[in-house]
Structure formats: structure tokens, C-alpha cells
C-alpha positions as CSV (number, residue, x, y, z in Angstrom):
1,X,-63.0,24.0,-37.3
2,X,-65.8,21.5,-37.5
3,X,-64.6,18.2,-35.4
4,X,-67.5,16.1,-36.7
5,X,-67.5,13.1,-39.0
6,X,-68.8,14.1,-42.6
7,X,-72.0,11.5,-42.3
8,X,-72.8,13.0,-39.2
9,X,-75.7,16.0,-39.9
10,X,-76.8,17.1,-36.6
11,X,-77.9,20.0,-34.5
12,X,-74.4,21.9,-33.4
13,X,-74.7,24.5,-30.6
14,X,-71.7,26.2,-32.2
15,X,-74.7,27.7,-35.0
16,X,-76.3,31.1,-33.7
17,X,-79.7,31.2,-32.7
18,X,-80.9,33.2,-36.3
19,X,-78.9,30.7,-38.0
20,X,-80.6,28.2,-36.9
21,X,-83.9,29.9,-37.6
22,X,-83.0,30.9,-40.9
23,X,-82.0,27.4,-41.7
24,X,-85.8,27.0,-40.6
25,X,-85.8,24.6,-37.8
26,X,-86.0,24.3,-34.1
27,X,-86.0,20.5,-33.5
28,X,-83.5,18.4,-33.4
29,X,-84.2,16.0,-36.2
30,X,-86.3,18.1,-38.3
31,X,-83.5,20.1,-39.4
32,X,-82.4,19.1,-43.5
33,X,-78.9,18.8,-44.6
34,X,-78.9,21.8,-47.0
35,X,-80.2,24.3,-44.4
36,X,-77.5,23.1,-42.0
37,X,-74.7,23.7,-44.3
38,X,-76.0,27.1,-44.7
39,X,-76.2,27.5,-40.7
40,X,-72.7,26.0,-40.9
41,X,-71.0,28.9,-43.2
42,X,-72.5,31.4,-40.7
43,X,-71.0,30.5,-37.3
44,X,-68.2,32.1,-35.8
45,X,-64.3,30.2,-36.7
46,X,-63.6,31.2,-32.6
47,X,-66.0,28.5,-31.3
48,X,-64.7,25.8,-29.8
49,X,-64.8,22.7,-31.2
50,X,-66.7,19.4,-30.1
51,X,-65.3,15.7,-29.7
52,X,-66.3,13.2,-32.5
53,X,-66.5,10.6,-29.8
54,X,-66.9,9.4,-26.4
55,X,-66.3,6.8,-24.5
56,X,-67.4,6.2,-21.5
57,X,-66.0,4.0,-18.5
58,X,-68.4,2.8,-16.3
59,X,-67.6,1.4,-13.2
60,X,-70.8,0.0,-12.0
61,X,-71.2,-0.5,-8.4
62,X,-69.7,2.7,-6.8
63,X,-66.3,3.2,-6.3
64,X,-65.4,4.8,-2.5
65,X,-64.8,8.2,-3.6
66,X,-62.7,8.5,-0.2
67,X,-60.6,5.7,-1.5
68,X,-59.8,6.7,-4.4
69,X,-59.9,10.7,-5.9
70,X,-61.2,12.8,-3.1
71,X,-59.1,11.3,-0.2
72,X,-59.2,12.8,3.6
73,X,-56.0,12.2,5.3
74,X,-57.2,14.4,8.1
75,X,-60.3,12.8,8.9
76,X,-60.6,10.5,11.7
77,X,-59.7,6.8,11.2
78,X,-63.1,5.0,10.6
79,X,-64.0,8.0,7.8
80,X,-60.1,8.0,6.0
81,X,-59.7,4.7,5.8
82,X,-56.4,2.7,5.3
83,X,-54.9,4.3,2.5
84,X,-52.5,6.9,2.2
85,X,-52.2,9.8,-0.9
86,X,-50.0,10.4,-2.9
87,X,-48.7,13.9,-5.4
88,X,-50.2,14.0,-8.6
89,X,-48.5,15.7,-12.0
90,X,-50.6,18.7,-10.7
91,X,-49.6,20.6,-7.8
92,X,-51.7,20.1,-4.6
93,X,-53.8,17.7,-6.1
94,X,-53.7,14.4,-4.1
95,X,-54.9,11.1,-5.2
96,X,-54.9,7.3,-3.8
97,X,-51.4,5.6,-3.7
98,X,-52.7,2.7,-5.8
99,X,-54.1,5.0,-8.6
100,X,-49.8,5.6,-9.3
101,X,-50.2,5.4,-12.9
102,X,-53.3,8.3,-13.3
103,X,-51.6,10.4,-11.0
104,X,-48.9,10.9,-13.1
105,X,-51.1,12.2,-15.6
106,X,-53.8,14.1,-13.4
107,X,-53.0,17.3,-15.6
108,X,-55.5,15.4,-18.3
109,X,-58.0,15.0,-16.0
110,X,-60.9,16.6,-14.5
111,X,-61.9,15.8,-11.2
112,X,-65.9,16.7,-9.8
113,X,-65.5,15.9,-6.5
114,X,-69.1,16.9,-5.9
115,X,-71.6,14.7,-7.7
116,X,-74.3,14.3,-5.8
117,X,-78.3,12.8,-6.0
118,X,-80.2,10.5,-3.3
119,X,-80.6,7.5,-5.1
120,X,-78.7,4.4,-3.4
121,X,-80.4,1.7,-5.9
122,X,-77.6,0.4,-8.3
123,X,-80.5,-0.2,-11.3
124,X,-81.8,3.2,-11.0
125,X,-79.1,5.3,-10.0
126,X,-77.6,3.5,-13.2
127,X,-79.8,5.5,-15.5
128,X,-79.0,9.0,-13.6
129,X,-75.7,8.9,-14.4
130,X,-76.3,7.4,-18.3
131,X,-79.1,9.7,-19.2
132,X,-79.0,12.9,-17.0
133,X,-82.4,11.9,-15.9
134,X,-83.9,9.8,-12.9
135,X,-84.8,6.4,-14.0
136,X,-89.4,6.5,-14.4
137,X,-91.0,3.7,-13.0
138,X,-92.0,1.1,-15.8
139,X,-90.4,-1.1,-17.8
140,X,-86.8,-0.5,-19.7
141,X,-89.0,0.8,-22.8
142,X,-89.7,4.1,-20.9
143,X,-86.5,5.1,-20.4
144,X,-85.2,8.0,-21.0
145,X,-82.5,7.3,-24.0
146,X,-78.5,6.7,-23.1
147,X,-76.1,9.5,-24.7
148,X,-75.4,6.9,-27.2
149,X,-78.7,6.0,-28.1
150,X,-79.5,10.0,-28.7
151,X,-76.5,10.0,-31.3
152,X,-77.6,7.0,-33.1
153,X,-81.3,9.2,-33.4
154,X,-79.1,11.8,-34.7
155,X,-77.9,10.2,-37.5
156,X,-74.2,9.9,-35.6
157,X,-71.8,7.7,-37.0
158,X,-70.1,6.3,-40.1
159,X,-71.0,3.5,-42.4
160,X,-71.9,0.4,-41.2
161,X,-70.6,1.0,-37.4
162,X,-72.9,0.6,-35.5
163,X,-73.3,4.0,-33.7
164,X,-73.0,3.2,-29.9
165,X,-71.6,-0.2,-28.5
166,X,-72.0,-1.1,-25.0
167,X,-69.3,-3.3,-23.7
168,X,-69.9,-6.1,-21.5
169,X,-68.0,-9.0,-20.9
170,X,-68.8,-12.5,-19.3
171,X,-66.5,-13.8,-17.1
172,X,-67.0,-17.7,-16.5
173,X,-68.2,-18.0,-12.7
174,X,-68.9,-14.4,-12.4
175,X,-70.8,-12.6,-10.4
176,X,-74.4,-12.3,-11.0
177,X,-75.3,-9.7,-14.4
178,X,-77.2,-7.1,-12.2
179,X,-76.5,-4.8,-14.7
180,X,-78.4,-6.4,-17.4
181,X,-81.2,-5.1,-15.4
182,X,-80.0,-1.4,-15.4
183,X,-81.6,1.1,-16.4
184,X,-80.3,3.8,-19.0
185,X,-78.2,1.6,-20.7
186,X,-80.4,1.9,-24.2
187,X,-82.6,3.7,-26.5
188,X,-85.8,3.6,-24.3
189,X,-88.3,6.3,-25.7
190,X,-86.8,6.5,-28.3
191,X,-87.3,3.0,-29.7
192,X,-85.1,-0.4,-29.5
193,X,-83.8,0.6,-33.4
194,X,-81.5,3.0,-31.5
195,X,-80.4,0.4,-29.0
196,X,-76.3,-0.1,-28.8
197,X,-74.5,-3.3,-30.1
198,X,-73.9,-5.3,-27.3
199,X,-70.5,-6.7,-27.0
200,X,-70.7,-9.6,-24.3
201,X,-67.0,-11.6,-25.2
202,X,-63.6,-11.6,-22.9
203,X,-60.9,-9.7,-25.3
204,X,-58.8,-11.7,-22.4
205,X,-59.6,-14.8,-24.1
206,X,-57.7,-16.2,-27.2
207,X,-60.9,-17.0,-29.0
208,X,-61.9,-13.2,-28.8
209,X,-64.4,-12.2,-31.6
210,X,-67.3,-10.0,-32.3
211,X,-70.0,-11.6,-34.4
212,X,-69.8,-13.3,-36.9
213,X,-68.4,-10.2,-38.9
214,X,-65.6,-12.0,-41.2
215,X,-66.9,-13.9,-44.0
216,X,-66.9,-17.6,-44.1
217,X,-64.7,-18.9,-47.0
218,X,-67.6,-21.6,-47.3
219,X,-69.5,-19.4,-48.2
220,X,-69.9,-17.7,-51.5
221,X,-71.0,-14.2,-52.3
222,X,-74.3,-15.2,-53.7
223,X,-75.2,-17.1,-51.3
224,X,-74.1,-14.7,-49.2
225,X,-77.3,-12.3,-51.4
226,X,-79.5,-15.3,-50.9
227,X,-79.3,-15.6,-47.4
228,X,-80.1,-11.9,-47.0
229,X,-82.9,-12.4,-49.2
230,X,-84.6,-14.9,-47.3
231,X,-83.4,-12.8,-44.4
232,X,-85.9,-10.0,-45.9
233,X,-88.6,-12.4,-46.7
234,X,-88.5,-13.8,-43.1
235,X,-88.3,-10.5,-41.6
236,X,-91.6,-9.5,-43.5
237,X,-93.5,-12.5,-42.2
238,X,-92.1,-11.5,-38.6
239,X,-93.9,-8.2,-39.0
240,X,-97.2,-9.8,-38.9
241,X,-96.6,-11.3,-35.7
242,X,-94.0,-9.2,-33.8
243,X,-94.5,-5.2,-32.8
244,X,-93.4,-3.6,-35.8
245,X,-90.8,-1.2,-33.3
246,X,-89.0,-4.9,-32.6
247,X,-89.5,-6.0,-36.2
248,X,-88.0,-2.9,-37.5
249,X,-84.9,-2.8,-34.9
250,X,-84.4,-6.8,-36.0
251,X,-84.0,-5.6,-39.5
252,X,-82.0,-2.6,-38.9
253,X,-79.5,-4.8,-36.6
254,X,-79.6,-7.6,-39.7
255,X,-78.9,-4.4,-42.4
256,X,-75.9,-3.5,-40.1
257,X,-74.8,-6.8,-39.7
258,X,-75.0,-7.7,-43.7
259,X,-72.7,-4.0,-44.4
260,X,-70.2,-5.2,-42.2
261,X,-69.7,-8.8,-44.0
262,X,-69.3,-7.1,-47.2
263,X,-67.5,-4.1,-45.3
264,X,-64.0,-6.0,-43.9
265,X,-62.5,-3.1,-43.4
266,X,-65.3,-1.7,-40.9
267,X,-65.2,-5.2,-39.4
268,X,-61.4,-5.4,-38.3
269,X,-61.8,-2.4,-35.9
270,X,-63.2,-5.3,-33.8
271,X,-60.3,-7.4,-34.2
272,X,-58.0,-6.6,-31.7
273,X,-55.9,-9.5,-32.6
274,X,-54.3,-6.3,-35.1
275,X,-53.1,-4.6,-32.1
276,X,-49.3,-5.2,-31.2
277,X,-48.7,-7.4,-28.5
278,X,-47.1,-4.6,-26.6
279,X,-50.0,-2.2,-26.9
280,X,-52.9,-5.1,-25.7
281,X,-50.4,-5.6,-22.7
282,X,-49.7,-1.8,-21.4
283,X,-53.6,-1.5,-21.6
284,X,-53.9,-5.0,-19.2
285,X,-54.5,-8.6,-20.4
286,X,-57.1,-8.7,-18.3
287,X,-61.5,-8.4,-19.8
288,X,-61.5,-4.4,-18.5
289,X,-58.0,-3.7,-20.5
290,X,-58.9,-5.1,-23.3
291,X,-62.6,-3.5,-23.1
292,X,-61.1,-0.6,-23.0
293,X,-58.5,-0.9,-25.5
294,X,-61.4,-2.6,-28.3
295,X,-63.7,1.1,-27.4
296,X,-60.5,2.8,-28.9
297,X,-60.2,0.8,-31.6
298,X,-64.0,1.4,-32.3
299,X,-63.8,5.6,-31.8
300,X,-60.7,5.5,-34.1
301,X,-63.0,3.6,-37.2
302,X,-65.8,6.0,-36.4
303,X,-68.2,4.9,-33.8
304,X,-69.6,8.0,-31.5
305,X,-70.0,6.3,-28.0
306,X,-68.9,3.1,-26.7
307,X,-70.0,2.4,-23.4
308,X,-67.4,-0.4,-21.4
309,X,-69.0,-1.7,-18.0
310,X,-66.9,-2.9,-16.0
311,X,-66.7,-6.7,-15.7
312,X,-68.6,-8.9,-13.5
313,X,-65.8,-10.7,-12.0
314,X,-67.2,-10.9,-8.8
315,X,-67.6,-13.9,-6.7
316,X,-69.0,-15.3,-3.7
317,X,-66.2,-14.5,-1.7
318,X,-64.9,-10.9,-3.6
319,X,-67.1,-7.5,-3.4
320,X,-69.2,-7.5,-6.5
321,X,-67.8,-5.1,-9.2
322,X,-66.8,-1.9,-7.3
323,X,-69.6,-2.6,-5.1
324,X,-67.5,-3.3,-1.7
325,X,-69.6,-3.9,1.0
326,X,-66.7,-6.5,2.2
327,X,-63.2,-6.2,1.5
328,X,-63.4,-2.9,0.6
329,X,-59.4,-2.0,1.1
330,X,-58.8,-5.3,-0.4
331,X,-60.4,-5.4,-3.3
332,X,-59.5,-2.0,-4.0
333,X,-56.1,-2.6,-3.4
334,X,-55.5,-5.8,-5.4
335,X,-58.3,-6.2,-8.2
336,X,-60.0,-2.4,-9.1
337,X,-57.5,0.7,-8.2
338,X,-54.6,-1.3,-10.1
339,X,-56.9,-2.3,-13.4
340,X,-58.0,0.9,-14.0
341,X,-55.3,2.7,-13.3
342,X,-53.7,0.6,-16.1
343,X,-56.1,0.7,-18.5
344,X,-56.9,4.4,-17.9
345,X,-53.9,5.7,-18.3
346,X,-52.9,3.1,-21.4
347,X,-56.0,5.2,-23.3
348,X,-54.8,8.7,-22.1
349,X,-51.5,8.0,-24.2
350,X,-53.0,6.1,-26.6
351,X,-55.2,8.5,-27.9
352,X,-52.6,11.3,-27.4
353,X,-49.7,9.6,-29.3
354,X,-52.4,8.9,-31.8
355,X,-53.9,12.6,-32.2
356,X,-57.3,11.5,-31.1
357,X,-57.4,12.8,-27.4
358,X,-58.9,16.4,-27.9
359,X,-61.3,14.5,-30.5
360,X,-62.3,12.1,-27.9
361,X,-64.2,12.6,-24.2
362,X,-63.6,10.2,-21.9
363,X,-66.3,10.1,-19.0
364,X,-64.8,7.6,-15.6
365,X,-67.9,7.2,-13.1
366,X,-70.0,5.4,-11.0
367,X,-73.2,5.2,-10.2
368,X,-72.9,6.7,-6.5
369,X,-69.8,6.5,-3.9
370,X,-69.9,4.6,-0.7
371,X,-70.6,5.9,2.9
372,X,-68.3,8.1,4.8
373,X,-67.9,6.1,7.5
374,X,-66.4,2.3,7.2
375,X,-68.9,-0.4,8.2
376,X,-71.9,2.4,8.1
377,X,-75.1,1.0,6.9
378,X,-77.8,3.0,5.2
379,X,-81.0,2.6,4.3
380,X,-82.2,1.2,1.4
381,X,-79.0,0.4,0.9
382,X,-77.1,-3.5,1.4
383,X,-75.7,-3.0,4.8
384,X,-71.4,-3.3,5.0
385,X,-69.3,-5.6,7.1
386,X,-66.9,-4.0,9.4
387,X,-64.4,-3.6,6.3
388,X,-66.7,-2.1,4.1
389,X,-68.5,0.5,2.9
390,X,-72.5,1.0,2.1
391,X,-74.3,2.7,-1.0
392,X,-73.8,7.1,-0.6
393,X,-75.1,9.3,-3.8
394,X,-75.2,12.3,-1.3
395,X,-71.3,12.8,-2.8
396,X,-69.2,11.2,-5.3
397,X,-66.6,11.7,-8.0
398,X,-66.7,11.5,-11.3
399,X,-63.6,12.1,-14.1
400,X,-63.5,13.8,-17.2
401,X,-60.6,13.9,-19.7
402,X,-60.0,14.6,-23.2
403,X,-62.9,16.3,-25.5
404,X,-62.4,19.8,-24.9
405,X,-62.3,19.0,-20.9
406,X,-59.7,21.1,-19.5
407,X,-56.9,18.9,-17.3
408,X,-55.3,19.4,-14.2
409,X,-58.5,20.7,-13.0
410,X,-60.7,20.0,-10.0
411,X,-64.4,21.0,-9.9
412,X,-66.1,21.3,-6.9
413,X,-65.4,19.6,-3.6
414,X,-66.8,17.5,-0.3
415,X,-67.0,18.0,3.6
416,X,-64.4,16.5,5.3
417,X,-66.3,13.5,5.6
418,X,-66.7,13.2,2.2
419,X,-70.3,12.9,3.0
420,X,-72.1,16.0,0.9
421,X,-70.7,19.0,-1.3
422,X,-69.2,21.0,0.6
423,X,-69.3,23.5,-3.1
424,X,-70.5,23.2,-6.5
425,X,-72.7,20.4,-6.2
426,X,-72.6,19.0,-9.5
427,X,-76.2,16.5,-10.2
428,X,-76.5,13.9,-12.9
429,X,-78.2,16.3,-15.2
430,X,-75.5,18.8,-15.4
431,X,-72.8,16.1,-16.1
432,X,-75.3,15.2,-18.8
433,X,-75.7,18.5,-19.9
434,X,-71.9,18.8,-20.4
435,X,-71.3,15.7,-21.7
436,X,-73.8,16.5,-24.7
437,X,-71.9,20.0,-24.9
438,X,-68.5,18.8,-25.2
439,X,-70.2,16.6,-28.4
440,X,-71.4,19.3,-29.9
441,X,-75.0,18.2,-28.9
442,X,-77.5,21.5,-27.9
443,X,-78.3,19.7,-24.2
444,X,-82.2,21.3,-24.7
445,X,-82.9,20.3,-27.9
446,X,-86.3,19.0,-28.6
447,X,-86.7,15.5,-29.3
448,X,-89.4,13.1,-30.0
449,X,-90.5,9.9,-28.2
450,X,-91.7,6.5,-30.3
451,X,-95.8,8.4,-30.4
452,X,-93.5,11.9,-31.6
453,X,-94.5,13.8,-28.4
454,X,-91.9,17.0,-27.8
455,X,-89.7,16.8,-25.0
456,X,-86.7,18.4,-24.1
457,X,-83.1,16.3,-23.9
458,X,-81.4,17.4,-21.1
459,X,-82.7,20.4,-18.5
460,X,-78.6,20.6,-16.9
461,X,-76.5,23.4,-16.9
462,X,-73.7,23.0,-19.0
463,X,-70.3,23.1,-16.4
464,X,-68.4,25.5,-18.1
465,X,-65.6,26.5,-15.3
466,X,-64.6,22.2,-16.7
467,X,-64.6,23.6,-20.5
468,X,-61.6,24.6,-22.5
């Protein structure tokens, strides 16, 4: 069965090698519509299918992977922590007691308790874990592209959607936006046009809204064409001043923008005032919930990857994010385990009562994990109070669900320090390499940078022992 949307002609793994030579074409984007309908009729009915969508949950800052999935009750004090474990839906699996609601339905996850790389930078080890690929030096422009940026390239995506949001709320007297400076977050190489829609508003707030997406009823349609005429005639004398990459991703952006004002329909899957009252309140009333709950609403119309950060809603007296040099048991106790265990488990059933889980992966990681021992300090890293814990990529978890992902599964493990892979070590570039997989994305395809140089995506191993 092919699980992709009908505007989306890309490059599907699922086409045998002569296939895809027949169809006369080993790059990515070179390939033509009519040739991959050919390939299409050729491949074999048994191969699995690939999600339509993904979104991914991105807690930036590092969540203490000892604190939270890959627990050691048998470790000494100052490694364990505070917390005890508790059973999960799957037997012998063992999770954090304040991760209640996720436990229950650990039999749709998938657990890699051995990421691993040696980054401890939270603006570069950003773009390892959102690319596959370690952030170059340089400027954000010579980045390697975010898996959302690589579908928009591909052609991903359906109407005037925009093809990859990136979700980012602003909380008033928040912490400090360090991850405006991340890396891997958009289209790098592969030019700002493929950049995602950034969604900076609380869907907390009653005043929630995206854009200015809903006609004006002061405004009539003609004026409506008049403004996007002068809009055009602007954006032509903006060419002869601005790079013409910039010029062209301003226009594109304004083209989008114009569909969706005469698109309603395409513009209330940002409207979460539509949701019942009871579904915005099982995913949380809080700017993560509702995050999360808008990304579903936005896969359901059609968009390929949405990308929610989690909230700055740090301040000078709470750990930043899941960033817990201070107040590590605290914080996770009473502000981060408890909000995504809420939301996370509100999308699990949400997308299954709604048919849309195995059409949908969902990715839950960090950046890195945080040091094995409480109050260890590491260099390059920010140092930790006594109740805290300091940057640690040696080992980390990350979660998979949905998307062909089979649940109730763990992948690798750590020491029992949680301190390095103790098997499987699992790097950046092979969770890459299977997130592209599971979306029907070839991870070594060839693609081309803004000057059309040949490079290849993603150099992982796809994880298939994680694969349905």
C-alpha cells in the first residue's frame, strides 16, 4: 500500500534498484513523475509501508536519561538519584514513577537507551540530533538541512501547508531563546526557501493565533488581488537589492501565505480554538500541550514534519528547559516528567482513536543526557550544583513511537552508570538514517546544495531490529 500523500512525488526506498534505473534516475530530485509511477507499479505489495508524517518532540536541554527511561535502582545513591521506577504496560520494562501516564502505554514505544556522541554544546549537539550530521563550523547557512527542510526539497506536503513547521513558543519572562541560535533547526544548504514556518505564539493563551491566516472582513477580495500585486511588484524591486536566495524564500513564504487566505479550510488546522474543550485539556493547558496538540492538528491537514521545542519557561530561579544543572529532581518532578507525560500520551491516543498513529512517527529526544553522577561537572560543559546534573552525550535515550516503529521494544542499553553503551550504541546518524526510512526517504540519496554540488543525505545504518 502506498502511505504517501498524492502531491507528494518522491524517491521511495520501497522501488527496486532496476526500477529505479529503468525509471532513469539516481538522484533524488531529478527523478520525473511519469517515470516514478512506472517504478511504483513495479515494487513488491509485501513492503512495508512508510509514515506520511512526523513529528518530532524536542526537548532541548537534555533530559537525565537516569531520571527518566533508563533508570538504575541498583546503582549507588549519588549515580540513581531520588527517584524510584515503576512497571510499565510491558513486562520488565521499568520507567520513572512521574512518567505514570507513558508507562501505561510503553508497549507503543521504542526505547534506545544507547544514543551516544561527544558533543556537550547545546547549539551544536542541537543539529546532531536534527540532521544526523555534526553541526560544520560557519554560519546557520552551512548547515546541513533539518528532516523537514529535506521533505520540503522533496516536494512533501499538500497545498498551501507549509511543509515543515517548527514550534516555538514565547513565554513572557522566559528564559533566554538559546535555541534560536541552534543549529539544524532549518534548510541550511539547501537554501532558506526550504526553511520551516515558525510558530512563536502560546496555544495556552486565549488570544492564540497563527498569522494572519483568516481574512479580514474589511477587506474585500480585490483588494485582497491588489495587495498581492503590489506585493509582486515590491518583491521584484527587493531582488535588486537583497540576495536573490532571500528574495526568492520572501516570495515563496508571501505565495504560501496569500493560498492560505484564500484557502480557509488549510488555515483552520491552525485553529485550535476547533478542538473540544476536553481534548485541549487531556493534552495539558499549558504552551508544551497545546504545542503538541496544534502539530497533530497540522499532520492530520497534511503537513510532513512539525518540529515542537519545548518551551522556554525557564527562569532565574528554575533549570532552563530540561537543562538541570540545579534543581534537577525538582524540576523534573513538578514542571517536565508530569507535562510530557501528559501531552505524550494525549498524542499516543489521539492519533490511535483517530487512525493516524501507524501513519505518523513520533521522535521524543534530547540533545544529550546529563552526567552519571549528581553534582559531577564536565568539561566544556556548565558545571552542576550539588542537586544537579552536568551536560553527558557519551549515553542518552531517545523514543520512538508510531510510524512503522515497533512498541514495547527496547534497543540497546547503558552501564550501570548510565554513563556509555553498554550495547548497540546507537549515534545521531543512524537515528537519522531511520527516521528518513520509516518516511519512506532512501537515507543515501543524493542531494544537491544551493551551488548543486552532489552529496549524500544521510551515511547511518538504518536500525532495523526498531522496524516493524
Amino acid at each position: 500500500m502506498n502511505s504517501r500523500h498524492p502531491f507528494a512525488p518522491c524517491f521511495d526506498p520501497a522501488v527496486p534498484r532496476r526500477a529505479v534505473l529503468r525509471a532513469g534516475a539516481l538522484s533524488l530530485f531529478g527523478l520525473g513523475l511519469p517515470q516514478m509511477l512506472e517504478a511504483q507499479q513495479l515494487r513488491d505489495p509485501k513492503e512495508r509501508r512508510h509514515a506520511k508524517a512526523c513529528i518530532v518532540l524536542f526537548m532541548w536541554g537534555g533530559p537525565a536519561q537516569q531520571d527518566t527511561w533508563d533508570m538504575k535502582p541498583d546503582a549507588p545513591d549519588v549515580y540513581r538519584g531520588e527517584f524510584k521506577s515503576i512497571a510499565t504496560s510491558v513486562n520488565g520494562l521499568r520507567v520513572c514513577e512521574h512518567l505514570p501516564e507513558l508507562a501505561q502505554r510503553a508497549h507503543e514505544l521504542c526505547l534506545i537507551r544507547s544514543m551516544t556522541h561527544n558533543d556537550v554544546n547545546h547549539l551544536t549537539a542541537t543539529h546532531h540530533l536534527l540532521t544526523g550530521k555534526p553541526a560544520p563550523p560557519g554560519p546557520l547557512s552551512d548547515d546541513w538541512p533539518n528532516y523537514g527542510a529535506v521533505l520540503a526539497k522533496m516536494g512533501r506536503g499538500r497545498g498551501p501547508l507549509p511543509p515543515y513547521v517548527s514550534m516555538m513558543p514565547i513565554v513572557p519572562n522566559g528564559a533566554p531563546r538559546f535555541v534560536e541560535e541552534s543549529h539544524g533547526q532549518g534548510a541550511g544548504i539547501l537554501g532558506p526557501v526550504h526553511n520551516p514556518m515558525r510558530i512563536d505564539a502560546d496555544g495556552s493563551k486565549p488570544d492564540y493565533r497563527v498569522g494572519e491566516f483568516e481574512p479580514r472582513t474589511d477587506v474585500s477580495e480585490s483588494q485582497l488581488r491588489d495587495r498581492e500585486g503590489l506585493r509582486k511588484s515590491l518583491d521584484g524591486q527587493a531582488r535588486k537589492f537583497e540576495s536573490q536566495a532571500g528574495a526568492e524564500a520572501m516570495g515563496a513564504h508571501y505565495d504560501r501565505a496569500f493560498s492560505l487566505l484564500n484557502t480557509p479550510a488549510a488555515a483552520r488546522a491552525f485553529d485550535i480554538s476547533r478542538e473540544p474543550r476536553k481534548v485541549r485539556e487531556r493534552y495539558g493547558m499549558n504552551p508544551h500541550g497545546q504545542s503538541v496538540l496544534q502539530a497533530r492538528r497540522l499532520v492530520e491537514a497534511g503537513v510532513p514534519l512539525v518540529t515542537v521545542f519545548w518551551p522556554n519557561d525557564g527562569t532565574t530561579n528554575v533549570s532552563v528547559y530540561w537543562d538541570t544543572h540545579n534543581r534537577n529532581f525538582l524540576d523534573l518532578k513538578t514542571r517536565l516528567c508530569p507535562t510530557t507525560d501528559q501531552a505524550f500520551s494525549a498524542l499516543l491516543d489521539d492519533l490511535k482513536s483517530r487512525g493516524l498513529l501507524d501513519d505518523t512517527l513520533i521522535v521524543w529526544t534530547g540533545e544529550m543526557g546529563r552526567t552519571p553522577k549528581v553534582g559531577q561537572s564536565v568539561p566544556g560543559g556548565a558545571g552542576a550544583g550539588r542537586d544537579g546534573r552536568d551536560h553527558w552525550g557519551k549515553v542518552f535515550t531517545s523514543i520512538l513511537a508510531g510510524g512503522g516503529v515497533k512498541g514495547g521494544t527496547v534497543y540497546g542499553s547503558s552501564d550501570r552508570f548510565a554513563s556509555e553503551p553498554a550495547t548497540n550504541p546507537v549515534p545521531p546518524t543512524d537515528l537519522a538514517a531511520t527516521v528518513y526510512h520509516c518516511l519512506g526517504v532512501e537515507p543515501r540519496t543524493e542531494i544537491h546544495d544551493r551551488l548543486g554540488r552532489p552529496l549524500t543525505l544521510c551515511e547511518g545504518k538504518v536500525i532495523d531490529a526498531v522496524l516493524k
